[in-house]
C-alpha positions, 0 to 999 in steps of 0.5 A, spaced: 066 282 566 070 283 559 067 287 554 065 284 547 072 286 544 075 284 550 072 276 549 074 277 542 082 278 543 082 272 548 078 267 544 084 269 539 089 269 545 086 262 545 088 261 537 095 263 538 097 261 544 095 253 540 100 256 535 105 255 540 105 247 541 111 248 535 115 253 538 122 253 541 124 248 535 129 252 532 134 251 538 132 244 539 132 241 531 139 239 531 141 238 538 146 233 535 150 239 533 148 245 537 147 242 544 151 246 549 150 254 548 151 260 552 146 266 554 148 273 554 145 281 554 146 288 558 151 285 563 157 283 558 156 290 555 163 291 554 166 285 556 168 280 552 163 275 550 164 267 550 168 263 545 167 257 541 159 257 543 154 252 540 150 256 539 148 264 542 142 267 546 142 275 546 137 279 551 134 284 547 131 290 552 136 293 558 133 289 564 126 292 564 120 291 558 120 298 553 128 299 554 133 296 549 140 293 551 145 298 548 150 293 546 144 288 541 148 289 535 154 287 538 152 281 541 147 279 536 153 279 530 157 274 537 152 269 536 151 269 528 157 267 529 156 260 534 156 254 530 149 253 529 149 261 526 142 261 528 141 266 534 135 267 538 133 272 544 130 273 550 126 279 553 124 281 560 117 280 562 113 284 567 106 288 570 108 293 574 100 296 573 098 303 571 100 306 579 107 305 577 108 305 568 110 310 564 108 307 558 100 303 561 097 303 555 090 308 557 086 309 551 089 304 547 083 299 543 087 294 540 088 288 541 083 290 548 080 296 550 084 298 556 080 304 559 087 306 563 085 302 569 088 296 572 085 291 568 086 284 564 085 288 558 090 294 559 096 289 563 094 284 556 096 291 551 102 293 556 105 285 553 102 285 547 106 293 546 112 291 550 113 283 545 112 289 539 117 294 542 122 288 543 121 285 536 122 293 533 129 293 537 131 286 534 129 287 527 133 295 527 140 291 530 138 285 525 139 292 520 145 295 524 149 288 523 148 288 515 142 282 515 139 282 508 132 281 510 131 284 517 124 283 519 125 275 516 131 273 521 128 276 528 121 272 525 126 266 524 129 266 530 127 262 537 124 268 542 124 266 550 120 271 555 124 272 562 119 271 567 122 272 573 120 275 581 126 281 579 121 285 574 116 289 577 109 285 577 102 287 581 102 280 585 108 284 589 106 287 596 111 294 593 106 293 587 098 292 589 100 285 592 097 278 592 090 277 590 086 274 585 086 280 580 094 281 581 095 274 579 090 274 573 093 281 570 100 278 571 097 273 566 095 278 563 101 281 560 105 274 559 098 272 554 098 279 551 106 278 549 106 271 547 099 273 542 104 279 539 109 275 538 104 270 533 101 276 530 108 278 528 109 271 525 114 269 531 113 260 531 118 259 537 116 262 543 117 259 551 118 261 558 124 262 561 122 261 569 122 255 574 117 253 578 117 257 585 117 264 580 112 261 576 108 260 582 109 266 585 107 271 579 101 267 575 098 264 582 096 257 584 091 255 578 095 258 572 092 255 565 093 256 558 100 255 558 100 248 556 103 249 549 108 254 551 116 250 552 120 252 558 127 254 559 129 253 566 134 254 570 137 250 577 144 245 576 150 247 578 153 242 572 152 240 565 151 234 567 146 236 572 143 239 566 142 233 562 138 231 568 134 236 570 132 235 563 127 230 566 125 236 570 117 237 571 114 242 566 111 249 569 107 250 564 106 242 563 109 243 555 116 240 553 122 242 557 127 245 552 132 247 554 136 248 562 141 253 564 146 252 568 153 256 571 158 255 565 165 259 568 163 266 569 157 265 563 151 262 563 151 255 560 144 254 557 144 246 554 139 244 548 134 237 551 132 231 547 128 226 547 127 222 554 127 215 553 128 212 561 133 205 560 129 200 561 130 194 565 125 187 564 126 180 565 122 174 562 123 166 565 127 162 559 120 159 558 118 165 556 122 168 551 120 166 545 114 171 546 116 175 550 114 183 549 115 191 550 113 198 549 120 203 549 116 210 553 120 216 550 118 223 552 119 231 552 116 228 544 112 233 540 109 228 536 110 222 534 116 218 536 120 213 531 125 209 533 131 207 530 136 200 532 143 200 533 145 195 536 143 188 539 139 184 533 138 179 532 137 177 539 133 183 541 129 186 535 126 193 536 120 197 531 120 204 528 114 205 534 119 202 540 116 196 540 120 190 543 120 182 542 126 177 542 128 173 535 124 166 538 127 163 545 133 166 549 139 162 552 138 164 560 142 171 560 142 178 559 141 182 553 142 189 551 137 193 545 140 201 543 139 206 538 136 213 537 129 216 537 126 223 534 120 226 533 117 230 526 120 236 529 127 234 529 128 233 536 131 226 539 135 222 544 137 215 545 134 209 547 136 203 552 134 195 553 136 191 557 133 185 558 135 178 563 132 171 561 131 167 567 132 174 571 126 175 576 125 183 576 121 187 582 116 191 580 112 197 583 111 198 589 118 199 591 117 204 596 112 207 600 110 213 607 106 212 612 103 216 619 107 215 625 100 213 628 097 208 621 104 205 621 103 199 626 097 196 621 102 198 615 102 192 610 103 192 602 104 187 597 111 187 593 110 185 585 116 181 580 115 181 573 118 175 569 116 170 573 114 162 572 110 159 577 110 162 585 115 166 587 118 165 594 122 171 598 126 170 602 128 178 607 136 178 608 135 185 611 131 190 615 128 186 620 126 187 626 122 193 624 119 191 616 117 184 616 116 180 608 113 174 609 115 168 603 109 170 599 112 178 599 107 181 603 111 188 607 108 189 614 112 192 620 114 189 628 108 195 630 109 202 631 115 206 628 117 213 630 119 217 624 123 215 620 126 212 613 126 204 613 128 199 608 128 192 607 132 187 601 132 180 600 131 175 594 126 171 589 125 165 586 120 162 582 119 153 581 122 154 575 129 156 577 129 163 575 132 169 581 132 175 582 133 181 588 129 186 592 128 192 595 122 196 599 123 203 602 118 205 607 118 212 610 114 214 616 111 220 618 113 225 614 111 232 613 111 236 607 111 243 607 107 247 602 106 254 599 109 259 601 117 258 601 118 265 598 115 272 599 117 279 597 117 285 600 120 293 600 124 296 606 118 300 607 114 294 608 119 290 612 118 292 619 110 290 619 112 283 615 109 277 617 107 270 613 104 264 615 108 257 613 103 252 611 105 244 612 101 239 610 100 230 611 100 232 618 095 229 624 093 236 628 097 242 629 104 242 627 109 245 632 115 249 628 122 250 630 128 255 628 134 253 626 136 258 623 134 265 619 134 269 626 135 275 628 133 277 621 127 272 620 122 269 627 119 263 626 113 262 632 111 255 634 105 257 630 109 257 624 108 265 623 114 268 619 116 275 621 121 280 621 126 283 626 124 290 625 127 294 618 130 290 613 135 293 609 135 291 601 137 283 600 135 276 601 133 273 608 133 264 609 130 261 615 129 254 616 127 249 622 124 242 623 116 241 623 112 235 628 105 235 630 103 230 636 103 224 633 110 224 632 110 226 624 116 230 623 119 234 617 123 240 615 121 248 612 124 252 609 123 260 607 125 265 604 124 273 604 126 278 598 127 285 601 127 290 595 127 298 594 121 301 593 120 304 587 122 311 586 115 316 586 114 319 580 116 326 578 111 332 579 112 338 578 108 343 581 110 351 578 116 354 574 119 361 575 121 365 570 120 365 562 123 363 556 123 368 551 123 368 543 130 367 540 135 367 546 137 363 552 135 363 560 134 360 565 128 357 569 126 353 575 121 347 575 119 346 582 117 339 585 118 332 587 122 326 585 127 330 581 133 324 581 138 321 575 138 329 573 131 328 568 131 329 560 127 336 560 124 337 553 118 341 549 115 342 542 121 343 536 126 350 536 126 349 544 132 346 547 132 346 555 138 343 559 138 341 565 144 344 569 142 342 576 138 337 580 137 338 588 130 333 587 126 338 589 127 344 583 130 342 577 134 349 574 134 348 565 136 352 561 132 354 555 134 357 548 128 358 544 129 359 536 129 367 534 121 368 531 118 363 535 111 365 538 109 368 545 104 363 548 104 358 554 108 351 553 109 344 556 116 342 558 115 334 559 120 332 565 122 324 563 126 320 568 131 315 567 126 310 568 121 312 563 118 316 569 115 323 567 110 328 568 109 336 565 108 342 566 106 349 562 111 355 561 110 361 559 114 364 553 114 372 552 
């Protein structure tokens, strides 16, 4: 149960996160000019960076929330100068709970009140502080290059948070594991981040991720995140960009951009507005009135249309609807032109129209079991037409069967398998037309889990349960490949061959249950290191003493990477050496200090850090 307070934040999360149904404008307002850019952070540190870019997306923290990426000014001054001289950036996202955070936000009371447990709260106020630190971090090397309004220019720019199964997250087994509360502070944190970002006045936010890795740290049921725009990767090629425009949304908001490889860069291409070519047919009969509606998506608002070519046979509306000029030769016609929305984005459009020309409609494929597949019927459709329509099969017999009046049924029982059928249309008035009908039997579907993740601690005793759905009875699995590091039982139970060392581990094989459905599985396990304990220091031999140098030893575990040693001003320590287990400091203490017991704070390079008290004499 929230507290008051807590309620309170979320129901401004709500206010915020309704905000960003404008985000992520700024790159997509001009795609015309600055389609095709690239994204760069910590790893081109002292490389050099890509020439002639469109426009420039720069990583703020050092590959993990609360750090900074050492060469922001540089690259930040790198994508000032792109095209478009507008840049924007991206930060990593994460939630690794207060077991493993140096920075876990105990006692903190705004936004919410984290008591220091492992909570909504506190994994809220842990995104909420790293958003903060980001934006901090942007606005000082937004002053180190010479902008002349710092807080302006990090507030104008597009911001993207990384959210990605690398980082740490409490949904993963070397974290808490998956669970309900898990998945629920992982929101969490992504909420807490994209409400700092509005209250700071950010107006372009989304989330970099794609579908299994969102899947993966939100859990199944994620939900208030449909105003949030996405950032994708996947294609191989820019033209596969192009098309994975058209992807599906995570977060059910516009698709805003895609990555892809781009040399040795990451290419990132800006999308528009998706208007499908439309393909339609009328009999001559029928032109004069002859009508449609152009359906354009990925729109923030409404779309308006602009024709460019095919009047004045073809006449198309600013609201994309379409008529012809009165009655048509037989022939085919072509209607194009652009489309935007109030936000500045756009696209094109295309319509193709034939006159005389019968066009088949939906259904143009369906599946059916192996056992149903003997009483399988459907009924094709024809757009266009004058009367009754004839068809006539060409193509696909013995095993699919159209009838003249269309109707699809098979010669009996089929095994599994994809089927198709084509042929030829006319109607009494002499129009004509072709079609096609593709029937897929007995496909399984393999669903949730594809990947998991776990430490090399964890691997020996790792086991996961595949799951396929659409199927008749139990479903018997065979591997083809993956072993000896992966094992998949006929039962479909995953696990491993004793320890894993770090990397990625596939297994793949096929699926059938006893009806003879058959379909494929895939899997995929990420096997990390498990992260370092955190220091503990247990006593310290020797003293320091008031205006001179000596030397102590601070006793204990987790000592790696030679940690920074530090105490109150006028004391300097030194590390000098690092065995893990005692750490040998030099301490110069300033001339007059008093006598007294003091705190070292021993902090790692990963932010890890614990104390211990010292006696000055």
């Amino acid at each position: 149960m929230l507290s008051p307070v807590a309620k309170s934040s979320l129901a401004a999360l709500v206010v915020a996160l309704s905000l960003t149904a404008s985000m992520s404008r700024a790159l997509a307002s001009t795609p015309s000019l600055a389609t095709i850019g690239y994204d760069i952070s910590f790893p081109q540190c002292g490389s050099a960076l890509p020439s002639s870019a469109e426009f420039g997306v720069v990583g703020v923290d050092n590959g993990q929330v609360l750090t900074t990426n050492p060469c922001l000014g540089r690259e930040l001054s790198w994508a000032k100068a792109a095209t478009n001289g507008a840049p924007a950036f991206y930060v990593n996202t994460g939630d690794p709970g207060p077991a493993f955070a140096s920075h876990w936000p105990t006692g903190q009371t705004a936004p919410m009140v984290c008591y220091g447990a492992n909570s909504v709260p506190c994994s809220y106020d842990y995104g909420w502080n790293a958003a903060r630190y980001a934006f901090s971090s942007a606005v000082n090397a937004e002053t180190t290059i010479g902008a002349a309004s710092p807080g302006v220019a990090a507030r104008a720019a597009p911001w993207w948070l990384d959210v990605e199964t690398g980082n740490p997250w409490e949904f993963k087994p070397s974290y808490y594991g998956r669970s309900a509360t898990s998945f629920a502070n992982d929101r969490a944190s992504i909420e807490g981040e994209l409400a700092a970002f509005a209250s700071l006045g950010v107006t372009s936010v989304g989330i970099y991720s794609y579908p299994a890795l969102w899947t993966a740290i939100t859990g199944p049921s994620a939900s208030g995140f449909s105003a949030v725009p996405v950032w994708m990767p996947g294609p191989a090629t820019l033209s596969g960009a192009e098309t994975d425009c058209a992807s599906p949304s995570f977060t059910g908001a516009r698709v805003a951009m895609i990555q892809y490889p781009s040399g040795s860069y990451d290419g990132d291409y800006v999308c528009g507005l998706l208007s499908t070519p439309v393909s339609t047919g009328v009999s001559a009969a029928d032109a004069a009135s002859f009508t449609d509606q152009i359906v354009t998506t990925n729109e923030d608002g409404t779309v308006t249309y602009v024709q460019t070519s095919g009047s004045p046979q073809l006449i198309v509306s600013s609201s994309g609807a379409v008529t012809t000029s009165g009655a048509l030769a037989i022939g085919t016609y072509q209607a194009s032109g652009t489309t935007s929305d109030p936000h500045g984005d756009t696209g094109t459009f295309s319509l193709n129209l034939a006159v005389g020309a019968l066009i088949q409609g939906p259904p143009v494929s369906s599946a059916v079991k192996v056992s149903g597949s003997s009483s399988f019927h459907d009924q094709l459709e024809v757009a266009g037409i004058e009367g009754t329509v004839t068809f006539v099969q060409t193509s696909g017999s013995p095993q699919l069967v159209v009838s003249p009046s269309g109707v699809v049924t098979t010669s009996g029982t089929l095994t599994a398998g994809a089927y198709k059928v084509s042929g030829t249309e006319s109607d009494a008035a002499g129009d004509e037309g072709a079609f096609a009908f593709a029937l897929k039997v007995g496909a399984l579907v393999q669903r949730a889990p594809t990947l998991a993740s776990v430490t090399t601690t964890g691997s020996p005793t790792f086991s996961e349960q595949l799951d396929v759905g659409a199927n008749l009875g139990a479903i018997t699995y065979v591997q083809k490949s993956g072993s000896p590091n992966l094992a998949v039982s006929s039962s479909g139970d995953v696990t491993t061959n004793g320890a894993l060392a770090v990397g990625t581990y596939h297994a793949t094989g096929t699926t059938s249950d006893a009806t003879g459905d058959i379909g494929t599985f895939t899997f995929a396990l990420d096997v990390t290191a498990p992260p370092p304990a955190p220091p503990v220091a247990a006593s310290v031999k020797g003293y320091a003493v008031a205006g001179g140098t000596t030397t102590l030893g601070i006793f204990g575990s987790g000592f790696v990477g030679r940690p920074r040693v530090t105490s109150h001003p006028g004391t300097t320590a030194t590390v000098i050496r690092d065995t893990g287990t005692e750490l040998v400091v030099r301490v110069s203490v300033r001339a007059h200090s008093r006598n007294g017991v003091f705190t070292f704070t021993v902090t790692l390079a990963n932010g890890e850090s614990c104390q211990i008290n010292y006696d000055q004499r």
